[in-house]
N, C-alpha and C positions, 0 to 999 in steps of 0.2 A: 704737412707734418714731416716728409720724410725728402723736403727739398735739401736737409745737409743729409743726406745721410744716403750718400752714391752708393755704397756696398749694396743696401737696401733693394735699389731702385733697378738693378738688372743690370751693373756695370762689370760687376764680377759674376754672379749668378743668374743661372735658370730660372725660369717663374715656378719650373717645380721644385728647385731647390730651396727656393726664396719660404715656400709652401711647408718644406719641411721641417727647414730652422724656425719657424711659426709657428707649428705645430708641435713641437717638439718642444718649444719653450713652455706655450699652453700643458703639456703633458705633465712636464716636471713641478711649474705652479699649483696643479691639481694636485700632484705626490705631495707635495709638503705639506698641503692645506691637508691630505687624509693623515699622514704621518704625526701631523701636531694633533691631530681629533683622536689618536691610537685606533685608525679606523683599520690600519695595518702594522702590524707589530714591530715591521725593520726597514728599513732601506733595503732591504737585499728583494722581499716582496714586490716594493715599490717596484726594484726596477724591473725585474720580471717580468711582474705586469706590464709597463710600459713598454718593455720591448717584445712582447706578445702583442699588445694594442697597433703596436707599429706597424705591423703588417698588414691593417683594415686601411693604411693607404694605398695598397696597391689592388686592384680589384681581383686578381686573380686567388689572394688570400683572406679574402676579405670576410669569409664566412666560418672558414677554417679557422681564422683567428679566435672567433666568437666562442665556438665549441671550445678552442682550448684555453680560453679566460675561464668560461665556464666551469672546466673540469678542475683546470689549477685552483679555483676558489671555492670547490664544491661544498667543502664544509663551513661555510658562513654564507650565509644568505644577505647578509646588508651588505657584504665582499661584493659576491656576484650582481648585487642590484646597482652599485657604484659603478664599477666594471662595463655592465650594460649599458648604461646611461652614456659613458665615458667612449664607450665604443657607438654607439648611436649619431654621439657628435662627431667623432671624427673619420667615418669611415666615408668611401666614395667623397671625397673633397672636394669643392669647386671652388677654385682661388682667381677672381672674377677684377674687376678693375669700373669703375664709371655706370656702374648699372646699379637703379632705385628697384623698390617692389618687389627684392629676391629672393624674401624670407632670409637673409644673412644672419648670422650671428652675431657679427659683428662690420662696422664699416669706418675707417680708417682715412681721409684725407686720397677718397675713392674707391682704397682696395674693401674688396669684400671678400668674406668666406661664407661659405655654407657645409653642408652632404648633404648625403639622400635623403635621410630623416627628415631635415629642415626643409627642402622641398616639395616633400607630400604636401606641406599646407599649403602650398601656391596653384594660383589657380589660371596655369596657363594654357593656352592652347596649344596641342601641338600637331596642329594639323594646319599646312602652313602649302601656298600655291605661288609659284614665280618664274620670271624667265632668265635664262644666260642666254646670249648669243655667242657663236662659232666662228671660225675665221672665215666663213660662206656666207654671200649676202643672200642666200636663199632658204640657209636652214637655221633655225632654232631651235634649242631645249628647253623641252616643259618639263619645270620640276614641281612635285608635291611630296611634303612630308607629313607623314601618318604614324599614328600611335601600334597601330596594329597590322599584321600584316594578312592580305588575302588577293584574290584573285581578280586586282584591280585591274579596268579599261578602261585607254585613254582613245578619245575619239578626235578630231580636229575636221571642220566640215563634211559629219556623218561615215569620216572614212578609219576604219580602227587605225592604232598607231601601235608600233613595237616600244615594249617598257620593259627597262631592266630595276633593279631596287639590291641596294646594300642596306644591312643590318648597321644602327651606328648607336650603339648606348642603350637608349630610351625610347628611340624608334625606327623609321624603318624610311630610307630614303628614294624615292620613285624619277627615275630619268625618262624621257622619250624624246627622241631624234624626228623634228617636222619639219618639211619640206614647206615652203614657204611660195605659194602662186595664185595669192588673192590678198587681194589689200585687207580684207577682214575676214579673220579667222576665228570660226567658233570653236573654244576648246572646253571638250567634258569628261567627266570620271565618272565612272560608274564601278557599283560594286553590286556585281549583281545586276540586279533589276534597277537600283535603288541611284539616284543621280545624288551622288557626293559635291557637285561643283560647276557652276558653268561661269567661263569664262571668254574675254575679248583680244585678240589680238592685234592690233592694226600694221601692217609693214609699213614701211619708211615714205616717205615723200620725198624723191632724192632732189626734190629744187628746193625745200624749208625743212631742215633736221634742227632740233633743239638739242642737248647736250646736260642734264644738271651733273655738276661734278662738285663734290666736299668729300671729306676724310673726318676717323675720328669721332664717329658718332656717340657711340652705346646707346644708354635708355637714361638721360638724365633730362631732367626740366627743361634743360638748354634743349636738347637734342630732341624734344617734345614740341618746342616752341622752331623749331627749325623744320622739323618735317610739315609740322603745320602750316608755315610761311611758304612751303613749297606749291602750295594749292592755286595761291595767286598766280601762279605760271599757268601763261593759257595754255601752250604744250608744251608737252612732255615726252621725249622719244626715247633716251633712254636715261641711266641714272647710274654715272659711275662714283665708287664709293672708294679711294685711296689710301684703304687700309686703316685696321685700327676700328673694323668695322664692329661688332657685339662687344669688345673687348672682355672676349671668353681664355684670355691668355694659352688658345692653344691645349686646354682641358678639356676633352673627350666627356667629363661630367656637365660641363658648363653650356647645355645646349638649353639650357630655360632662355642664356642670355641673348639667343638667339630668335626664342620665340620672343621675346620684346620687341626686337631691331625688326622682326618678320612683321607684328602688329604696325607698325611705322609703316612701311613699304604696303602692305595691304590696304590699311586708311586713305593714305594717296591715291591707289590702286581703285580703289571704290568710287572717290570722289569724281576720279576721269574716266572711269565707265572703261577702264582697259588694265591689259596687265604689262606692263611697264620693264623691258628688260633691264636688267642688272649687272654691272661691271664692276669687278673688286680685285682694287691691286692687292699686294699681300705686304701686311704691316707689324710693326712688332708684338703687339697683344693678341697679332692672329694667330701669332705661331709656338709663343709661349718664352718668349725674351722681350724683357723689358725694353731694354736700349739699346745693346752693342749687339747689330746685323753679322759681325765679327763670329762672334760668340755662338749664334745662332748656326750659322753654316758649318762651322768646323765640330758639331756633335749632331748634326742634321741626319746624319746616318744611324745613329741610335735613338733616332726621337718617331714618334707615332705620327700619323697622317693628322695634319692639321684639320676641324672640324669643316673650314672656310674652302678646303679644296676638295672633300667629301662633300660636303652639302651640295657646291657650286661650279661644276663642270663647264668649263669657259674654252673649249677646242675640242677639233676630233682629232682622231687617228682612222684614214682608212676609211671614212665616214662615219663612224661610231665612237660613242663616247668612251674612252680611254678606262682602263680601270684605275682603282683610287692610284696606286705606287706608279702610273705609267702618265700622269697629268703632271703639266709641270705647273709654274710661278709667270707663266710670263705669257704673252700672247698676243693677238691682233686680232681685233673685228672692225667688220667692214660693212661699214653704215653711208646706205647712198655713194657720194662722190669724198668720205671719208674713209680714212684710214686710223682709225683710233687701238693706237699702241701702249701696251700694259708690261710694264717692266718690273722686274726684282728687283731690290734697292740693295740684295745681297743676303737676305734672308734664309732663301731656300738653295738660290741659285746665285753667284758669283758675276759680277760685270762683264767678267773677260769671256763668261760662257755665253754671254749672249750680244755678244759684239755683231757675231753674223746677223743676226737675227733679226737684230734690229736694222742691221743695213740692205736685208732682203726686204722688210715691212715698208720702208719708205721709198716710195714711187713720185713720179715724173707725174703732172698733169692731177693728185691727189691732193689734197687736204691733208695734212699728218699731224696727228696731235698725239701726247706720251701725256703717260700717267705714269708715276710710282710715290712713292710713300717718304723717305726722308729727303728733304729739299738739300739740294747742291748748289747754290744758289742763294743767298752769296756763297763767294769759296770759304770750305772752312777744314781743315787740315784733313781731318774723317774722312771727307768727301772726296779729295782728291785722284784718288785710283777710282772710283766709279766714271768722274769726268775724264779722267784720262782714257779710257777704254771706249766711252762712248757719246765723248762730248762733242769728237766730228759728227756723229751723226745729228744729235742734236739741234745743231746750229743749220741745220736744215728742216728745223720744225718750225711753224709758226706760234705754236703754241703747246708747252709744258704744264701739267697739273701739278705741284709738289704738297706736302701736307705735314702731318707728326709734329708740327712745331702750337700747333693751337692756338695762330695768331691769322692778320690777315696782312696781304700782301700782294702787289704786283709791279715788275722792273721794268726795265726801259728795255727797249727793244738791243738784243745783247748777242754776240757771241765769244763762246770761251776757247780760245788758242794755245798752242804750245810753242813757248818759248825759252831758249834758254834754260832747257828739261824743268822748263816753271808753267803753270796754266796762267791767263793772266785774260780779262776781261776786256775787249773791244764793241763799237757800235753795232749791230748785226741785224740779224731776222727777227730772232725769238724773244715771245715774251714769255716770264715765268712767273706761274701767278701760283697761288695759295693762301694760308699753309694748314689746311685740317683744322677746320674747327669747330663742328657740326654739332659738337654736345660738350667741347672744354672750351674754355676759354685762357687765354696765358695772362700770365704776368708782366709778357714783353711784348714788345710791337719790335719790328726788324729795323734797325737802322744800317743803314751801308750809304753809299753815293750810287751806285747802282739801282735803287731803290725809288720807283716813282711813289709807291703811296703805299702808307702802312699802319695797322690800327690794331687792336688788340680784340675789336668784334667778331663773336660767334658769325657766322655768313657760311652761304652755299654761293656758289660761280654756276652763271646760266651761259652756254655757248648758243648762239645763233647762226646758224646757215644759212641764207636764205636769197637764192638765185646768185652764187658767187660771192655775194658781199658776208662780212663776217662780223659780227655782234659778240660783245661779251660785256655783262655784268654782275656785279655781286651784290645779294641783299643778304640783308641781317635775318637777326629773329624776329625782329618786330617788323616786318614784312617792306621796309625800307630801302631804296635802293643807293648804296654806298657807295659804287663806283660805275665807270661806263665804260669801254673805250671800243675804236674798230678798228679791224686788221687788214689791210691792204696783203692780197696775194702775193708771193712771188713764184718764183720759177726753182723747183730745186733743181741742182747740178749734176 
């Protein structure tokens, strides 16, 4: 529905601004519909009202508002029951993207809205257990999130563990930092006496690491029918996800869409009898911009902690998990004789801030693999300052994840050069495969001459490691497998 109509889609606007010209239109629709019923006597009322309503979008007014609808309409009683009803719908707003089952109000060619009102009726779970990994191949974090909060312990082969926990909305989010020195790890909660949870951890096998990587998911049919095709994978070590992951557009309301994406992850979780670490680059529906990375970064300073860097703590500082404003966008974990590297696409963090970063992360004698979220590849004018800052590094990857395009793809083995202050595409190392499409599906399949093979199917990408040799292929939803190929090492320089 809203493929003409760029303004729309997060090319000029914020997802919360997007949110508010939406809601604002819905306001005024309302006012004429009471103003023709004489359910309020003027326009001057109307707007009043509405511009007292207005403020149950921001939570810190959100109650205050209520009383003073109230008081303004105190002498009419079908005033104030309008009023309430009116305030019910639109207060704490969750303006959500590709997610079914959310009690919405309404759903749009994806987008969705809800509040809190509309939420009561869903009947989610929000008690939700997983891993991140650290840029240490020895330590990992156990996270749980819980509805309530108390005086929870985490244990990991009978030996207590230090847990910290942030307040986020609707619940209450549990870290603990584990040292890692047994191939199998029992992990348990306790509250109390009372055993909340027990769970599996296996560390790595550094001669056969598996890899599943896709972007893009949310909670749709697709992305139902993909987590479930993930099952026929006999391992699983770990599961990075390329941004675009609940698509909760960066709404601090929007953590139902979370416990969906969490249900997905658990189910798999179950079926392999372990808990399955989690990798997530940062993509534009994580952070609360539709489309332009641009957009996102240069008002990043006046925006809230996205839910995707709160929940999911992916490095330390110091040995300890960072707090939420001191975690950044980008990072490296170190899986086996892998170096698996997570970039900003520009989001949070700018290309040119993480030039270093990335040229510290890639090592001699490793396996390096990059993830980030909008593909560069083929060149497309956008792109051109991300490749420029860190397309040397690059071309000393074997292998690129890219995503956000919701098609499928992978190039011929490439490197991108400077010349003649132009980037320009030569035979190389790298392959770059993608593009997200976990729970959408596009309209286009990629065409370039660069381009070995390209398709418009939903699919996840399985990497194989296994004694040196390197395995990658892509299946669909219907548990099919669409592509194959193997990657001869080289030597970086």
């Amino acid at each position: 529905m809203f493929e003409w109509m760029p303004i729309l889609k997060g090319k000029y606007f914020t997802a919360e601004q997007y949110l508010q010209i939406l809601v604002l239109v819905n306001l005024l629709i309302f006012g004429l519909i009471f103003y023709k019923q004489k359910k309020f006597k003027n326009l001057v009322s109307i707007t009043i009202n509405l511009a007292i309503l207005s403020f149950s979008w921001f939570g810190d007014f959100k109650y205050l508002s209520l009383i003073i609808l109230i008081i303004y309409n105190r002498n009419s009683l079908s005033r104030i029951i309008i009023v309430v009803i009116l305030y019910l719908l639109t207060y704490d707003v969750c303006f959500a993207m590709h997610n079914i089952d959310q009690g919405f109000i309404f759903s749009l060619d994806g987008a969705a809205f809800s509040t809190q009102f509309t939420r009561l009726f869903l009947d989610n779970q929000k008690f939700h257990s997983y891993i991140t990994l650290t840029q240490y191949h020895n330590a990992i974090i156990f996270n749980f999130q819980i509805q309530d909060q108390s005086n929870y312990v985490v244990y990991c082969n009978s030996v207590q563990q230090r847990i910290t926990n942030t307040k986020l909305y609707d619940r209450y989010v549990y870290h603990s930092v584990i040292q890692v020195d047994k191939k199998q790890n029992k992990i348990q909660i306790f509250d109390g006496s009372k055993l909340l949870g027990e769970y599996y951890y296996y560390d790595f096998n550094s001669t056969n690491i598996v890899i599943i990587d896709g972007g893009d998911s949310g909670y749709t049919e697709t992305s139902i029918q993909i987590w479930k095709a993930m099952e026929s994978v006999p391992q699983i070590d770990a599961i990075n996800i390329g941004g675009d992951v609940a698509y909760d557009n960066g709404f601090i309301q929007c953590t139902t869409c979370w416990d969906k994406f969490l249900d997905l992850y658990e189910n798999l979780c179950k079926q392999k009898g372990k808990l399955i670490p989690l990798i997530f680059s940062i993509g534009n529906h994580d952070v609360g911009r539709v489309t332009d990375p641009q957009l996102l970064y240069n008002n990043q300073q006046n925006q809230k902690v996205p839910n995707i860097i709160q929940m999911f703590p992916q490095q330390l500082i110091n040995k300890q998990i960072p707090l939420v404003q001191d975690r950044t966008s980008y990072f490296v974990h170190r899986i086996g004789p892998i170096n698996f590297i997570t970039i900003d696409s520009g989001y949070m963090t700018n290309s040119e801030s993480q030039k270093e970063f990335l040229q510290n992360c890639i090592e001699k004698n490793k396996v390096n693999l990059v993830s980030y979220h909008v593909p560069v590849v083929p060149l497309q004018v956008e792109d051109e300052k991300f490749l420029w800052n860190l397309g040397d590094e690059l071309n000393k990857v074997v292998l690129v994840f890219e995503h956000h395009k919701h098609n499928f793809k992978r190039t011929k083995r490439i490197q991108v050069l400077k010349s003649d202050s132009k980037l320009k595409v030569y035979p190389g190392n790298t392959y770059y495969v993608g593009n997200g499409a976990m729970g959408i599906q596009s309209a286009n399949k990629v065409e370039h001459a660069i381009i070995e093979k390209s398709s418009r199917q939903a699919h996840f990408w399985v990497y194989n490691y296994d004694n040196g040799k390197q395995y990658v292929y892509a299946i669909n939803k219907d548990g099919n497998r669409i592509d194959y190929f193997e990657i001869d090492q080289f030597k970086v320089k």
